[in-house]
C-alpha positions in Angstrom: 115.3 -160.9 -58.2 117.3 -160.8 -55.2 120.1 -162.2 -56.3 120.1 -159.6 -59.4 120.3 -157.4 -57.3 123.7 -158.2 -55.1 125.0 -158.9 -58.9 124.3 -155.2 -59.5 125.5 -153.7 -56.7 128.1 -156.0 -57.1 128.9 -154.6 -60.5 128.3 -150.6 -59.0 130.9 -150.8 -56.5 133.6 -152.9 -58.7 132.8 -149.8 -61.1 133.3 -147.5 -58.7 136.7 -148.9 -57.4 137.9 -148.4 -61.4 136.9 -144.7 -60.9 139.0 -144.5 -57.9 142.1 -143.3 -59.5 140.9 -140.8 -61.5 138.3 -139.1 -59.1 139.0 -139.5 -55.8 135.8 -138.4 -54.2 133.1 -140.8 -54.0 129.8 -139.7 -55.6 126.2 -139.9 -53.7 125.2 -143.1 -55.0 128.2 -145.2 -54.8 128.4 -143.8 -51.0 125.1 -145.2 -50.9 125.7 -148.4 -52.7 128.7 -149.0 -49.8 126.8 -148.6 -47.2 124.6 -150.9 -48.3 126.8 -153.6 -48.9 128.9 -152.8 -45.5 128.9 -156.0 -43.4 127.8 -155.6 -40.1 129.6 -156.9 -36.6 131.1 -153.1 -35.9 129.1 -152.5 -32.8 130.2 -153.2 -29.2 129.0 -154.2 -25.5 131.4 -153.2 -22.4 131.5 -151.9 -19.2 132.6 -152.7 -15.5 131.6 -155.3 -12.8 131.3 -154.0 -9.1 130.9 -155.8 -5.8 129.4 -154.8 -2.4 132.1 -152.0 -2.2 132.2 -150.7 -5.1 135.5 -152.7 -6.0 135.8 -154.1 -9.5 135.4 -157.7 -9.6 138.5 -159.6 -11.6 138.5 -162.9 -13.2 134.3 -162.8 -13.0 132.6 -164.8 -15.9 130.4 -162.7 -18.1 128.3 -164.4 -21.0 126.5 -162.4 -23.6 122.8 -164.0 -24.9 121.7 -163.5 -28.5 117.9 -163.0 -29.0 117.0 -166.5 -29.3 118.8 -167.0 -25.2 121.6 -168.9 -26.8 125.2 -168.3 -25.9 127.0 -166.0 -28.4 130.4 -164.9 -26.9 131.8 -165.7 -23.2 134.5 -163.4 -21.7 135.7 -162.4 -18.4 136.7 -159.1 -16.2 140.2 -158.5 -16.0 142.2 -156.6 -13.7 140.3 -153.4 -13.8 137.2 -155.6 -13.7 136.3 -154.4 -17.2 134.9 -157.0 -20.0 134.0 -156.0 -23.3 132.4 -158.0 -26.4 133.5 -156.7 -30.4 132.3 -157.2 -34.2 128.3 -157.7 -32.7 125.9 -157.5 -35.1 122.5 -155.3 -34.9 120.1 -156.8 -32.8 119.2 -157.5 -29.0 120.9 -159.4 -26.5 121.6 -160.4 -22.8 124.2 -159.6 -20.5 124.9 -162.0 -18.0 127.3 -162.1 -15.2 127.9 -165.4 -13.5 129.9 -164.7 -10.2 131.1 -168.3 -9.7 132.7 -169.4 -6.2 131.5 -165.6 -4.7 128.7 -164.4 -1.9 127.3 -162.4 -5.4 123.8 -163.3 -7.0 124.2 -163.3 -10.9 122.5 -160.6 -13.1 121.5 -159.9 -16.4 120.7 -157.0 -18.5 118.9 -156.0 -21.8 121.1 -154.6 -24.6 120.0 -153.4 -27.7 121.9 -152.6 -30.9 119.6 -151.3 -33.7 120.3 -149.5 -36.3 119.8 -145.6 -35.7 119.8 -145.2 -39.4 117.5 -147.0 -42.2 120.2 -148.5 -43.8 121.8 -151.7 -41.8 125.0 -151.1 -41.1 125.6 -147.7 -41.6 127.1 -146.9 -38.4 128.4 -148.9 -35.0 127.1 -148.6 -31.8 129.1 -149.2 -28.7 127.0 -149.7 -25.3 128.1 -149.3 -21.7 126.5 -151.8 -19.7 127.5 -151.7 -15.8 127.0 -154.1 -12.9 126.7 -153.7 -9.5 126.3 -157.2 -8.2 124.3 -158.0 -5.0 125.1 -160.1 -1.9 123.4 -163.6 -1.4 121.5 -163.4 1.5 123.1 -164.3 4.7 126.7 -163.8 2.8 127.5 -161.4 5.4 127.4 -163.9 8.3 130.7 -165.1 10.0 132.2 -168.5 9.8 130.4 -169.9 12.4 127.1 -167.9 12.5 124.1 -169.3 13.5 120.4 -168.5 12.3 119.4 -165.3 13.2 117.6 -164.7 16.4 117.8 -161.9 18.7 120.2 -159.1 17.0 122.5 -157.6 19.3 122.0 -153.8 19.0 125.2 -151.6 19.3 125.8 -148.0 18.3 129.2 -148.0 16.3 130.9 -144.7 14.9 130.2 -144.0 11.6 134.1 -144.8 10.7 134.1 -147.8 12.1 131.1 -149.0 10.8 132.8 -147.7 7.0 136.0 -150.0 7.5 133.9 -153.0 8.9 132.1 -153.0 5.5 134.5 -152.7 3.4 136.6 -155.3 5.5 133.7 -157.8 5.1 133.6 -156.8 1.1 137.5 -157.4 1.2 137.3 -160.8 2.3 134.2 -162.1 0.3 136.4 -161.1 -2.5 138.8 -163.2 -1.5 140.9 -160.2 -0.1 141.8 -161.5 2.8 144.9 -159.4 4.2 142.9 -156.2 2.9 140.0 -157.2 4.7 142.0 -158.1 8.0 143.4 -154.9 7.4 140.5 -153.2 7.1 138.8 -154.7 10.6 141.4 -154.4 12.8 141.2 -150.4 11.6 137.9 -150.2 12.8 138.6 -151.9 16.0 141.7 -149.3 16.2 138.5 -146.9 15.7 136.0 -148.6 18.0 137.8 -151.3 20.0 134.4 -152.7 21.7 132.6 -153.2 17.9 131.5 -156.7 18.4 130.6 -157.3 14.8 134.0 -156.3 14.2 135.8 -158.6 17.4 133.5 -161.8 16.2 134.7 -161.8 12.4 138.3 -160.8 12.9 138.0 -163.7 15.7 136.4 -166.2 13.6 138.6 -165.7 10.2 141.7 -166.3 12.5 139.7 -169.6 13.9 139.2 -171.2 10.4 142.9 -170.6 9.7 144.0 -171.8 12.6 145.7 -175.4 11.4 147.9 -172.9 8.9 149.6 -171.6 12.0 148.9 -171.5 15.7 149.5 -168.2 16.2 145.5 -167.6 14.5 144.2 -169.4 17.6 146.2 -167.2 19.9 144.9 -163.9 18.0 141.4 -165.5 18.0 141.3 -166.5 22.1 142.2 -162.6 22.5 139.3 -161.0 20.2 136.6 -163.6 20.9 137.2 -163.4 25.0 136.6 -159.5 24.3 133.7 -160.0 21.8 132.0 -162.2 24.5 132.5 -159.5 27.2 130.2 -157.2 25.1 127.8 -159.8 23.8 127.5 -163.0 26.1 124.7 -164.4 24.1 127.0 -164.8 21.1 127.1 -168.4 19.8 129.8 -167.6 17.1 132.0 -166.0 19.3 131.6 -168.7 22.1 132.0 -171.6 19.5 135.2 -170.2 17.9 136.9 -169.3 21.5 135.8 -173.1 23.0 137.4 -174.3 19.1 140.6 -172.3 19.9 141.0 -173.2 23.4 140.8 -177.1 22.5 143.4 -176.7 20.0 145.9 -174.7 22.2 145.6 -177.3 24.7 143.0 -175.5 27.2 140.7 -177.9 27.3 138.6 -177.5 30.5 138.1 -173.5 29.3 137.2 -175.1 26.0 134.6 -177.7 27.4 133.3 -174.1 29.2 132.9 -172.1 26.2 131.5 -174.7 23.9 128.7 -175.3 26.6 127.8 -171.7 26.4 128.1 -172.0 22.9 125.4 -174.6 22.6 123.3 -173.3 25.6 123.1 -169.4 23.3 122.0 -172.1 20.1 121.1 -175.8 21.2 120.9 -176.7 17.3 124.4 -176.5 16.0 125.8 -180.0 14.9 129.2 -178.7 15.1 128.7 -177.4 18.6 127.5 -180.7 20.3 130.0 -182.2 18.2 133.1 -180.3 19.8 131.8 -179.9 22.7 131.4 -183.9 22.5 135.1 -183.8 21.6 136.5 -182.1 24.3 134.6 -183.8 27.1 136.3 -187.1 25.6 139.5 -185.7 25.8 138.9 -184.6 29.9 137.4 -188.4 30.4 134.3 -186.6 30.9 132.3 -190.0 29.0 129.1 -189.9 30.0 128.6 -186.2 29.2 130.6 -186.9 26.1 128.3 -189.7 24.8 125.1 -187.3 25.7 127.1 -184.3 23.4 127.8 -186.4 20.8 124.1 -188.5 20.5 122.4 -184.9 20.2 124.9 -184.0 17.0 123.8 -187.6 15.0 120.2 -186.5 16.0 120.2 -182.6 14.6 122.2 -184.0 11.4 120.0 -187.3 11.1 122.7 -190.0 11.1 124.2 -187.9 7.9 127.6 -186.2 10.0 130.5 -188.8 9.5 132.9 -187.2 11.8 130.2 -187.9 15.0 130.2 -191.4 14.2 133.9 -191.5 13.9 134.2 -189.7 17.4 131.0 -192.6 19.0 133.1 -195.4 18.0 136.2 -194.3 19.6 134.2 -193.1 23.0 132.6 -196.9 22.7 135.7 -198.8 21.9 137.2 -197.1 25.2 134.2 -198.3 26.4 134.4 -201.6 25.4 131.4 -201.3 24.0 132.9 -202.9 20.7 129.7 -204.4 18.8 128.4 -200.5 19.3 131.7 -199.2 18.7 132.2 -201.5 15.3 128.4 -200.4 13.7 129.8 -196.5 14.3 132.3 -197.6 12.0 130.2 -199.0 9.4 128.0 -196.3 9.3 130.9 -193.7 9.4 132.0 -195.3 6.0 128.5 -195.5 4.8 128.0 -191.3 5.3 132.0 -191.4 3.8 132.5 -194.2 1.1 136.0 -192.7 0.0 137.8 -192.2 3.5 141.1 -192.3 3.6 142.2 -195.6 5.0 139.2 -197.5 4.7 140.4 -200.7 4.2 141.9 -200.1 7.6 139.0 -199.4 8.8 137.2 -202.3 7.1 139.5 -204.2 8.9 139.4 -202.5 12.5 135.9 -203.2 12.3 136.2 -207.0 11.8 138.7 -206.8 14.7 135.3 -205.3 17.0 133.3 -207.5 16.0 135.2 -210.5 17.2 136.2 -208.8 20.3 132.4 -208.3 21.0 132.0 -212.0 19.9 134.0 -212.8 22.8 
């Protein structure tokens, strides 16, 4: 019966067509017949993906879900942070955004796109459909932040407070001279904003191999962001980090110490501070530094066994110095050099032997 059916309509419209030429308007029922036959897939999802700042996000993936949750079309923003999906059927779907490699949580919304008229197809619909993603939390925290614990309280001009947000939102979009930009304004605003001092600081600390002039930028803000929080352990961290690496080494050991005494459970702060008492000959303290960093990361931290088995073989502590070895390739398989080291362990070994 069905199939009758399409043969008729079929046989309408083809009718129709053969009318064409000699009356141009289209009666009531063949309009009706078309519409009937009229394929679907005219209807369309789009709209815009925001961050933190009301920035449009670029390059974001976005994935749209038929009703069953399987994936029916993938797309992503472009420069205006816009995506858009064309020729969608009626029906209901998903919108998903999947921020890969950002601070963002992904999000999905409900879309429907039914018919407003009883005849399928009749007319498209086009849908607007706008995200404005959300932070992960703890995305806001500096390079070297630890948990939080006491917050240091500070009243900041509103302006200032404005231009370190969007600064922060800059760089978590991987903005990073607009986001520089945008914190060294507010410290132009508010030169004493520690928030401000800390993350300027400790962005130019993590980019310091690039070029030393980062460390020398960093010692400056994080000597002032100390000055109005004391208790900071990023800020005391990243200036001991900075310090070692221009060469300052007993200001370093300093700083580091304070780091760790403001949070006693930082791996990486035992760890430098282990580093840089080495480097002074300072062994002793070095070898208690460096002990406490295997404990807080349970034997897993390759570097601290690395820097055990060279404070042991100055020792000559070599059968110690050789199983730091064995476990630093155990917690790094695929270290560069490792045969070396395969070998420079055999070499301990017979040395303790002796």
């Amino acid at each position: 019966m069905k199939r009758g059916f399409c043969l008729l309509l079929g046989l309408a419209v083809v009718a129709a067509q053969e009318q064409a030429t000699a009356a141009p308007a289209l009666t009531p029922a063949t309009s009706v017949l078309r519409s009937l036959i009229a394929p679907q897939g005219r209807n369309s999802i789009s709209g815009n993906v925001f961050g933190e700042t009301r920035r449009p996000l670029v390059d974001v993936h976005v994935e749209l879900l038929d009703g069953y949750g399987g994936t029916y079309s993938r797309t992503k923003t472009n420069g205006a942070g816009r995506y858009t999906f064309f020729g969608l059927p009626d029906g209901r779907y998903q919108v998903k955004v999947l921020p890969f490699g950002t601070d963002y949580i992904e999000q999905v919304q409900d879309v429907s796109l039914l018919p407003v008229s009883a005849i399928p197809g009749s007319g498209a619909e086009s849908q607007q459909v706008d995200f404005y993603l959300r932070v992960k939390k703890g995305a806001n925290a500096g390079p070297f932040a630890a948990p939080p614990g006491t917050v240091f309280a500070q009243e900041v001009p509103e302006a200032a407070r404005k231009l370190y947000d969007k600064g922060v939102g800059e760089l978590r979009e991987k903005k990073e001279q607009e986001g520089f930009a945008s914190l060294r304004q507010a410290l132009e605003v508010f030169p004493n904003y520690y928030l401000a001092l800390d993350r300027l600081g400790t962005e130019y600390v993590v980019r310091g191999n690039q070029d030393k002039r980062y460390f020398e930028a960093a010692h400056i803000l994080l000597s002032k962001a100390l000055e109005v929080n004391s208790n900071s352990f990023s800020s005391a961290f990243g200036l001991g980090f900075s310090q070692y690496h221009l060469g300052l080494v007993n200001q370093a050991i300093e700083n580091l110490q304070r780091a760790v005494n403001n949070y006693n459970k930082s791996i990486n702060g035992h760890l430098w501070l282990g580093i840089a008492l080495k480097r002074a000959s300072k062994l002793e303290q070095a070898e208690v530094s460096l002990k406490r960093a295997d404990e807080l990361s349970k034997g897993k931290e390759a570097n601290v066994h690395w820097h055990l088995a060279g404070l042991y073989s100055d020792q000559k502590r070599y059968a110690e110095a050789a199983a730091k070895l064995e476990q630093f390739l155990k917690n790094k398989p695929d270290a560069r050099d490792a045969e070396k080291i395969k070998q420079l362990i055999a070499q301990l070994k017979v040395k303790a032997a002796q």
